[in-house]
N, C-alpha and C positions, 0 to 999 in steps of 0.2 A: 504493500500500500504506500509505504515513505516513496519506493522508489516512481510509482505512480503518479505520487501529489507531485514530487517533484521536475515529473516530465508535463504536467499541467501546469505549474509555474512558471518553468520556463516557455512552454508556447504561447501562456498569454502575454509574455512581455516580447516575443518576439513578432508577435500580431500587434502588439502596443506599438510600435516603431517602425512597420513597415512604411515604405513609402506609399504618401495616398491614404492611407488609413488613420484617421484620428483617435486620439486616445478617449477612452471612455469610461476610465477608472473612476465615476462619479455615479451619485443615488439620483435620485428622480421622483416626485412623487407621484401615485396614482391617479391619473381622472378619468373624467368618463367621455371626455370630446374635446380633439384639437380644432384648435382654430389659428388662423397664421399669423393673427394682429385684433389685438382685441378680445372680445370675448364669446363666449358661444350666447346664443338667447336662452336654451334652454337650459335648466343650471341640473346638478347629478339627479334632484329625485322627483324629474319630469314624468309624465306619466303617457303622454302623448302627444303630437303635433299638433298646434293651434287649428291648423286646418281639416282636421279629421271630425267623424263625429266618431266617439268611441263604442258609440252602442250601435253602431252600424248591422243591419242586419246581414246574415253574409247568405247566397245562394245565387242561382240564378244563372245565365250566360250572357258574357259581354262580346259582341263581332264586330270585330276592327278590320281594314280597309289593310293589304300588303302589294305592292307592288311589284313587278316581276317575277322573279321565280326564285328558288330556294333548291342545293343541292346537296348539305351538307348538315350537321347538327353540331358540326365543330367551328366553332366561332373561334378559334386562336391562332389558327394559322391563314399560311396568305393563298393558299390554295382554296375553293371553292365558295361558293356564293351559302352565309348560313341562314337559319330560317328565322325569318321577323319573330320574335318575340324570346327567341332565345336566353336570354338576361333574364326572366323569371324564373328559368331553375336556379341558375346561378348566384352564389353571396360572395361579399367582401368582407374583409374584416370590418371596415367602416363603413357607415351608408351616412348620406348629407341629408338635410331638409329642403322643403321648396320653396321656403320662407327668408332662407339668409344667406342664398347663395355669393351675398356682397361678403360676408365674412370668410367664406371657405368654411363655414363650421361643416364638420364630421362626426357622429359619434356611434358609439360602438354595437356593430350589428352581431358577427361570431366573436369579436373581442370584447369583453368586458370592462374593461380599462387598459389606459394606455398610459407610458412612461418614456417624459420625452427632459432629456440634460439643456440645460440652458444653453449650451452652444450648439443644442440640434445635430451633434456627431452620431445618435445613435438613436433608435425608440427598440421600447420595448412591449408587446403585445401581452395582454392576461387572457387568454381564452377562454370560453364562458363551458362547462364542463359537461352542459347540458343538450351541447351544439352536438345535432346529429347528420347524416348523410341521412337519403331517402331509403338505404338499405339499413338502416340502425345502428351501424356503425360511428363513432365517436368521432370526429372532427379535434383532432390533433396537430400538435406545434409540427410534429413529423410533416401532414399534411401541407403546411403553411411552406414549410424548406421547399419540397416537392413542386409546388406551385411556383413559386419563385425562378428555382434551381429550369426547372421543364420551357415554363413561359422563355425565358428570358435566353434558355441555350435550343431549343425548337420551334419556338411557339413564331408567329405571326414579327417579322422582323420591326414592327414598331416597338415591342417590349422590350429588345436589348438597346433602343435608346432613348428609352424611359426612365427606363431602370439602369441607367448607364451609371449613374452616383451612387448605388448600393454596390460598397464592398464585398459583403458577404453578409448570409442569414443563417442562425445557426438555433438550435432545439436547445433550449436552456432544460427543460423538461417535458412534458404529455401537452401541459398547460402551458406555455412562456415560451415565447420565441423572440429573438432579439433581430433587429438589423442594424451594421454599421455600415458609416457611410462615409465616401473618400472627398475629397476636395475643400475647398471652402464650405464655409457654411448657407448652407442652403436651408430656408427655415419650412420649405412647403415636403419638402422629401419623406417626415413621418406621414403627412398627408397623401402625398401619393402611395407610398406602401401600402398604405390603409386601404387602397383605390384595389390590390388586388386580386385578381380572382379567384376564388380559394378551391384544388381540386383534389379528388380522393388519389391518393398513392394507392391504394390495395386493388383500383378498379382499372389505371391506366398500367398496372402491371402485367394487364392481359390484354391491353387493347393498345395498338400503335398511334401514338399522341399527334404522327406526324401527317397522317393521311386523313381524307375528306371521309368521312363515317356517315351512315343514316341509321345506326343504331343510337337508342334513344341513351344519354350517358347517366352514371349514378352523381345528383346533386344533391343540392344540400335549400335550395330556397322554395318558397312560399305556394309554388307550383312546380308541378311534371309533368313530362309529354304525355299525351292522354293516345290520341293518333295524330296520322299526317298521311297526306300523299304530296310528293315531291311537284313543286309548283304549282299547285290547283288550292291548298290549306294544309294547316297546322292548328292540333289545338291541345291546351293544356288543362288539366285539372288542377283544384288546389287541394293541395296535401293536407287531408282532415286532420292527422298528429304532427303538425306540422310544427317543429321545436321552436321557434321563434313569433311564433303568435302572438303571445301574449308579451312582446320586448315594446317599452316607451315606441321605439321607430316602428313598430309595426301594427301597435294597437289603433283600430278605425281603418286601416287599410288592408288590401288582396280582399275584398270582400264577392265577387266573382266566385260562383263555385267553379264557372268553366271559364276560358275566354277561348276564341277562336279567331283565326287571323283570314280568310281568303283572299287568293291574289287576284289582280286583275293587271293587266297587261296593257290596257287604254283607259286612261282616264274618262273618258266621255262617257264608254260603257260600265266601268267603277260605279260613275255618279247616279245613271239610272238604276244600276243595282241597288244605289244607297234608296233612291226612290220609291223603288220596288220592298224597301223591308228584306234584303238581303242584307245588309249589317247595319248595324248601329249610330255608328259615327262618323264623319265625313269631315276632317280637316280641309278647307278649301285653299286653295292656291292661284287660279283664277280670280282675278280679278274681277272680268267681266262677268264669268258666273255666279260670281258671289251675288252680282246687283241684280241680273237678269234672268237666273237658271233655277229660280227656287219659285218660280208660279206654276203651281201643280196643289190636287186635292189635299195633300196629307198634308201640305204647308199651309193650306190655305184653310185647314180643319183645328188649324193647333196642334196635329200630333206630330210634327216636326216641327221644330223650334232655330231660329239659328241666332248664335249672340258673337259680338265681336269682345274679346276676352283680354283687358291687358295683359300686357305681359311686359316686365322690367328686366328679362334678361336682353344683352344683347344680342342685335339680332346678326352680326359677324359681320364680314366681308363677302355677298356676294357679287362675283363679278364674271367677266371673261378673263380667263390664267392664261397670258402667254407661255407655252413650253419654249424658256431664253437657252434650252441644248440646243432648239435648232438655230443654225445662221441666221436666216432674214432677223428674227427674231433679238437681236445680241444688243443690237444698237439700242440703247434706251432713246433717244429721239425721234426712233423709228416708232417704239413703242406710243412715246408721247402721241405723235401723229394719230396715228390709228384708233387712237383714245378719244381722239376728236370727231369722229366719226359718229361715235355713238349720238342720238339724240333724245335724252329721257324727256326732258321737257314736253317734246311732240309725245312721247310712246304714252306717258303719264296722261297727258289729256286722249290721247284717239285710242290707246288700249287699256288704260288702265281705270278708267273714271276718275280720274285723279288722287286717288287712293294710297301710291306711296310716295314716299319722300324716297330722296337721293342718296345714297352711300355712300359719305368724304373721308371714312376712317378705317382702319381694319379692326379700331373698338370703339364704334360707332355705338352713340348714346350712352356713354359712361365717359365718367371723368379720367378714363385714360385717356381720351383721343388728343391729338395734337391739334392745336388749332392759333391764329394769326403768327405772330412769329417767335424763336425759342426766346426763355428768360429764365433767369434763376438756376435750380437745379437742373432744369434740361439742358442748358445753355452750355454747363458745368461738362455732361456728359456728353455733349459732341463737341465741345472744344479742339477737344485731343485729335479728330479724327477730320477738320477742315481741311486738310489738303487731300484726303480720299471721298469727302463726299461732294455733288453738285454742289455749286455757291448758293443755289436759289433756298438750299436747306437752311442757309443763314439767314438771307437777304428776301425770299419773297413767302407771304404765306400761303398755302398750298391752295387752290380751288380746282373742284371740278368745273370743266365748263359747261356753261349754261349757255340756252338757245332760246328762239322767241317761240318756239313751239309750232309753228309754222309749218314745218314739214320738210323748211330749206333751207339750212344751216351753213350758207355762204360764207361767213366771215369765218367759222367755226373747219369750213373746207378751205377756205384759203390761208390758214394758220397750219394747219397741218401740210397744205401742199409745199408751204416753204421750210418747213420743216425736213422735210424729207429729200426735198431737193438739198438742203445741206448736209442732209446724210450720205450726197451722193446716187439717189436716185433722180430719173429723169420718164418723163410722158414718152414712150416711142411707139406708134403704130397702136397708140387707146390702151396702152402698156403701163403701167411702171417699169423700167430697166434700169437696171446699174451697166452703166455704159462700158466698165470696164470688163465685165463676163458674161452680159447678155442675161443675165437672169431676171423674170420677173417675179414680184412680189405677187406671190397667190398661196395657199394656204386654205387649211380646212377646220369648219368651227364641228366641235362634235360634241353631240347632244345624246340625253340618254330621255327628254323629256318631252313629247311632241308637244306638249303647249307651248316650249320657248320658241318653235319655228316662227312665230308672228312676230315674238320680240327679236329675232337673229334677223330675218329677210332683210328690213326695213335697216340695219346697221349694214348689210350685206349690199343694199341700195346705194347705201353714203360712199363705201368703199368702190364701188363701180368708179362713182365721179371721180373719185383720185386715180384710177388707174389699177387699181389691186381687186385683184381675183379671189373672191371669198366663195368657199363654198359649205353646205351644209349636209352634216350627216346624222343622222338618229338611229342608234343600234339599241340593241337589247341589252339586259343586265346586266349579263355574265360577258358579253363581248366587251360594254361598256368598261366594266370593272377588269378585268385583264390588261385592256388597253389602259387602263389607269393606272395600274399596277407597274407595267412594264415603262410608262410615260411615252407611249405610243400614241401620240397627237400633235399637232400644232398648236391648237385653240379650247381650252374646255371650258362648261359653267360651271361652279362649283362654290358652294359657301366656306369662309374660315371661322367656327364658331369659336366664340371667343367666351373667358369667364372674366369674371371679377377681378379675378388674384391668380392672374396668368406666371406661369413657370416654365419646367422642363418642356413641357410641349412647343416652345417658341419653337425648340434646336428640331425638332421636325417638319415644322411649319418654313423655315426659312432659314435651317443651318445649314452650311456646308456640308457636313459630315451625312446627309440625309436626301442630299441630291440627288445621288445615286443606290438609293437605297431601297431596294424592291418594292413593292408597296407602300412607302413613305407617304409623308403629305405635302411633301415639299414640292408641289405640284410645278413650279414654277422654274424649279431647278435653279433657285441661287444659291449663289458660292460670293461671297461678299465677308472678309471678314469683320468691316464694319459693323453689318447685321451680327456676324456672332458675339463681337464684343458684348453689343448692347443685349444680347441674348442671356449673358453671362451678366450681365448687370442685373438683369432683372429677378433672374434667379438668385442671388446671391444677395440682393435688396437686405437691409437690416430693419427699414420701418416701410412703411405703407406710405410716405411720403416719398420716400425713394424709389418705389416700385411704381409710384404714378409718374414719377420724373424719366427714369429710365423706360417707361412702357412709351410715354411720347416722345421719347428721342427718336424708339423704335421705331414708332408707325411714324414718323415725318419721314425716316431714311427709306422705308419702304414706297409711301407714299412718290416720294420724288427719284424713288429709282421706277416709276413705272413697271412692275412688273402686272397690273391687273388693268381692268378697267370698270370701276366699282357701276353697279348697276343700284338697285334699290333694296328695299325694304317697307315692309310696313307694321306696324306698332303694335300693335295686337295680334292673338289669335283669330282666324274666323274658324267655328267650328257649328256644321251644325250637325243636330242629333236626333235622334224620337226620342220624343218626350216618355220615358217610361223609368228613369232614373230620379234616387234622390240624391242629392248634393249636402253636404256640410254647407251653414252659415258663410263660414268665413271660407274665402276660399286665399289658394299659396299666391305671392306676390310674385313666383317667375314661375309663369305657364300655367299650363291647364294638367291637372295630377286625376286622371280617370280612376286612377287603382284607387283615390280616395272615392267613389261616387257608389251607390249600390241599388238595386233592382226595386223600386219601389212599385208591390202590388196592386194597385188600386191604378196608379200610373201606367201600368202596365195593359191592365183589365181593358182601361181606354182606347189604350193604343189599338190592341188586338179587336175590341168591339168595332171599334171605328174601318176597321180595315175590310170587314167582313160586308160582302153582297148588301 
């Protein structure tokens, strides 16, 4: 035993001193929910979320709306397309509310408490002992290593750079598992560990972690696969002994005894299904049919309802992604140009009913965004870096352009034609050509959505008058998704959602290391170490005043490296529904949370009377 303790003393200090790994020879005390700055709302002997009712009755089936098809039930890897609603067998150690997503608060779903050292080198997990798999099996720190160790060295290549700042995770005991973590101090790191997804070791020891599966997997949350047929629906039962019921985060919610997901594959025919009483709920995305597409009996009986739902999260960065791997593409002046093209102004009055606003930020509607020109702590942190970025980063504040709506955006075409003529393009034969290799500028925008083809054409129009050859493609999910995968595109749409208390995720969103990274999200493919600096600033933030400085350093460097061309947004949810659900009072300040809502009889009675001959 002497000669044991003593080969355990010396590997702790020789893990104490590695390079990269900080020391963590300090106690910590117990809570029940991190948060990254500030405090959580709910304090330890919460009993439920404000927006729940807790006497919720539970039964019933909920059918939700899934779009394209589904091939796989393994959601971790970058192979295969997996099935919408997957995430309800699954648990984390931590789960957030939908109430305070401005905090980052977390608190503990299979962890019980957590233990985090003032310099954020290490957390340590208490597992709750009670936490079981759907086979009855104990949910173990073993588990937790496994999950870790699998994700991060097989799993879906976004995990190993997520997880790139966890040293190592090790089984303190049955119950306690510890992670440390290498670099500076990064204060959101317990937070995301908490984020991950927690898998049985006894079950993937007979199944290969690394292949597209359609057998249903052993989990551990609130629902299990009930059946499915591949691309047509998926549905899940809720697990009647299900261990976590009765936990603060889960009391008033999973109130569904079923839910079922069906796909559809065109939106237009989705929406008369929604019509038809083929499912439930109908998130609308259309603009125009939001205003126009809902005069029919069942709406016009009251047993469809439709409400526009704030919603205070942001709503991201959607836009057009230049792929800047390819050539034409490289130039940011080129980019500029082609930015001018766009005309929301028009698209907003002739397709949108005037409905959304304009997207100037990549955290657009939060106090990250950048806006007139830097000062103070932003100022601070791109100082350093004036001879690598555009001047205009210092000298002009950034605007999208704006047009008369009109339909003919002349001034807005002749800004971009001389643009691009400095870039060294030129008009020949109704062309753009670079005079010195004959190439013209054409290129493909590719969509996975046929409702954007009304909002692409009409940008597709602008680029004609300049001479550039646009064209438009709409493929299916799974082409969609591979091509995304591989960054097999010139042009895509796509949103960047963004949180409150942004971190790691920047460096895949726009780090170098992530450009060429299989399935990354680095859609745009920069390599700018500008951006990573500030990437590393943000993560690394020691207050929330700094993380707001650093986050607008960010998006001005992006902003004025053109790599997008931000399109819209609009401020609310539209969702409409049959009226046969009851709702909590109060409802969560970011978004709409259905799993809190429940089958109200009488509501129901209605609905079904109503629909009858």
């Amino acid at each position: 035993m002497m000669v044991l303790r003593g080969i355990l003393i010396a590997a702790f200090y020789l893990l104490a001193i590695l390079p990269g790994v900080r020391s963590h020879a300090q106690e910590a005390p117990a809570r029940h929910a991190l948060v990254q700055f500030g405090e959580p709302k709910y304090g330890p002997d919460f009993t439920h979320f404000d927006y729940v009712n807790p006497a919720a009755p539970k039964g019933g089936q909920l059918r939700q709306l899934a779009t394209g098809t589904f091939d796989t039930l393994n959601p971790f890897i970058l192979k295969g397309t997996p099935a919408v609603g997957i995430g309800l067998i699954f648990e984390s150690l931590l789960t957030g509310s939908a109430d305070e997503i401005d905090t980052s608060a977390e608190y503990g779903l299979i962890a019980k408490s957590i233990e985090v050292p003032d310099d954020f080198s290490w957390v340590i997990f208490n597992l709750r002992p009670e936490a079981r798999w759907h086979d009855g099996k104990p949910i173990t720190a073993e588990d937790v290593v496994f999950s870790f160790e699998t994700l991060t060295k097989k799993g879906h290549p976004f995990y190993r750079q997520y997880y790139g700042s966890v040293a190592m995770a090790e089984e303190i005991n049955d119950h306690r598992v510890k992670f440390t973590f290498r670099g500076p101090t990064n204060r959101e790191l317990p937070n995301i560990v908490g984020q991950l997804s927690i898998l049985p070791k006894h079950y993937y020891e007979n199944v290969e972690f690394t292949e597209t599966s359609l057998e249903a997997p052993v989990a551990s949350g609130p629902y299990r696969i009930k059946r499915f047929e591949p691309g047509r629906f998926i549905e899940y039962e809720r697990v009647v002994d299900y261990w976590g019921a009765a936990l603060p985060v889960n009391v008033g919610r999973y109130n569904f005894a079923d839910v079922r997901f069906d796909y559809y594959r065109d939106a237009t025919v989705a929406r008369e299904a929604f019509k038809s009483y083929e499912f439930d709920t109908y998130p609308e995305f259309s603009a125009k049919d939001w205003a126009t597409g809902y005069d029919f009996p069942a709406f016009r009986n009251g047993l469809v309802k439709k409400e526009e739902i704030p919603d205070l999260t942001s709503p991201g960065m959607q836009s057009f992604v230049f792929n800047t791997r390819r050539e034409i593409f490289s130039d940011r002046h080129v980019r500029q140009a082609l930015g001018l093209a766009f005309d929301f102004e028009w698209s907003n009055k002739a397709l949108f009913y005037d409905q959304y606003k304009r997207t100037t930020s990549y955290f657009e509607n939060m106090e990250l965004a950048s806006s007139g020109l830097p000062s103070g702590a932003e100022l601070e942190y791109l100082t350093p870096f004036k001879a690598q970025v555009p001047e205009d980063v210092f000298t002009t504040p950034f605007n999208v352009p704006k047009t008369d709506a009109s339909g003919n955006p002349r001034r807005q075409l002749r800004d971009a034609a001389r643009l691009l003529k400095s870039a060294g393009w030129e008009i020949r034969d109704g062309a753009l050509t670079q005079p010195e290799t004959g190439k013209t500028l054409s290129f493909e925008i590719l969509l996975i959505q046929p409702s954007l083809e009304r909002v692409v054409l009409p940008f597709i129009g602008n680029l004609e008058k300049l001479g550039v050859k646009a064209t438009v493609r709409t493929v299916d999910t799974s082409q969609y998704q591979s091509r995304q995968d591989s960054f097999d595109y010139d042009m895509i749409v796509t949103t960047f959602r963004q949180s409150f208390s942004p971190g790691n995720e920047q460096r895949d969103f726009w780090g170098s290391a992530s450009a060429d990274l299989s399935g990354g999200r680095n859609l745009a493919g920069i390599k700018d170490p500008v951006v990573d600096a500030l990437i590393e600033k943000i993560i690394t933030a020691p207050n929330r005043d700094s993380l707001i400085a650093a986050t607008r350093a960010l998006d001005r460097v992006l902003l004025w490296g053109f790599y997008v061309i931000p399109q819209f947004y609009v401020p609310v949810d539209r969702l409409a529904f049959w009226d046969k659900f009851g709702r909590p009072e109060t409802r969560p300040k970011f978004g709409v949370d259905t799993f809190s809502w429940w089958i109200d009889p009488q509501k129901l009675s209605r609905v079904e009377s109503g629909r009858r001959p």
